[in-house]
N, C-alpha and C positions, 0 to 999 in steps of 0.2 A: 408831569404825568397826571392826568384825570381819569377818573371811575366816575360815570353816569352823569358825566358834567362837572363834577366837583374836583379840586388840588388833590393829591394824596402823597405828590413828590414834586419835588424841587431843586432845580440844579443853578448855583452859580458859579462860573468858572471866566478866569480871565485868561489871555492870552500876551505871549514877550516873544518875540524872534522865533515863531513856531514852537512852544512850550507853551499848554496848554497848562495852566491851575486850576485843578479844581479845588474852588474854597468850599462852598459848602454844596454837598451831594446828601439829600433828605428823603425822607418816607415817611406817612403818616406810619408808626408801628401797631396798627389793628391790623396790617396788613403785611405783616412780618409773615407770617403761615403761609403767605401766597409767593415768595422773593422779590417783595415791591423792591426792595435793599440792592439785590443784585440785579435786578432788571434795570435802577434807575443809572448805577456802575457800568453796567456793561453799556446802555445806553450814551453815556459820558463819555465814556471811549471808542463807541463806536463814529459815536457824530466829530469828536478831534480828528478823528483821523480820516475822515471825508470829506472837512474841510483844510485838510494840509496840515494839521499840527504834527511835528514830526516827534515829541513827547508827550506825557500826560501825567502829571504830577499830582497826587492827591493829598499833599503838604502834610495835614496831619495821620500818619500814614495808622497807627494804631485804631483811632477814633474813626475812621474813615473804609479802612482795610480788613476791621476784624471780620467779619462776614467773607468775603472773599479769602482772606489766609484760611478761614476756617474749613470754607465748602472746596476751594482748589490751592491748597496748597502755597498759593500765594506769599512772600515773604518781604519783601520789599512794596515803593508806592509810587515807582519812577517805571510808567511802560513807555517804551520806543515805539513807535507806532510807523507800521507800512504798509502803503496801500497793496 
């Protein structure tokens, strides 16, 4: 993800048998007040699942998830994903 040319988020994610990892899902945090966090999550899951991942695992689900459990309720870090 860029702002005015510049990084401000970064996704890396591997893929096994249609199970999407995501290892490391980032935001620069000056940009916490805007949902760079959830924008680059939701992003992550949007694009596994448009290219065929039929999971999307976010491994470290605490470090990874708290924003998300926080703003919907979220509880778990394993989403099924269908087009």
């Amino acid at each position: 993800m860029t702002r005015d040319g510049a990084p401000i988020g970064v996704e890396l994610s591997l893929e096994c048998k249609g199970r999407r990892l995501g290892y490391v899902i980032a935001h620069d945090p000056a940009f916490d007040a805007q949902g760079a966090g959830v924008v680059m999550a939701e992003y992550s899951l949007r694009s596994a699942c448009e290219e065929g991942a039929r999971a999307f695992d976010m491994l470290r689900s605490e470090e990874h998830t708290s924003e998300l459990q926080s703003r919907f309720g979220i509880s778990y870090a394993v989403f099924c994903l269908k087009k």
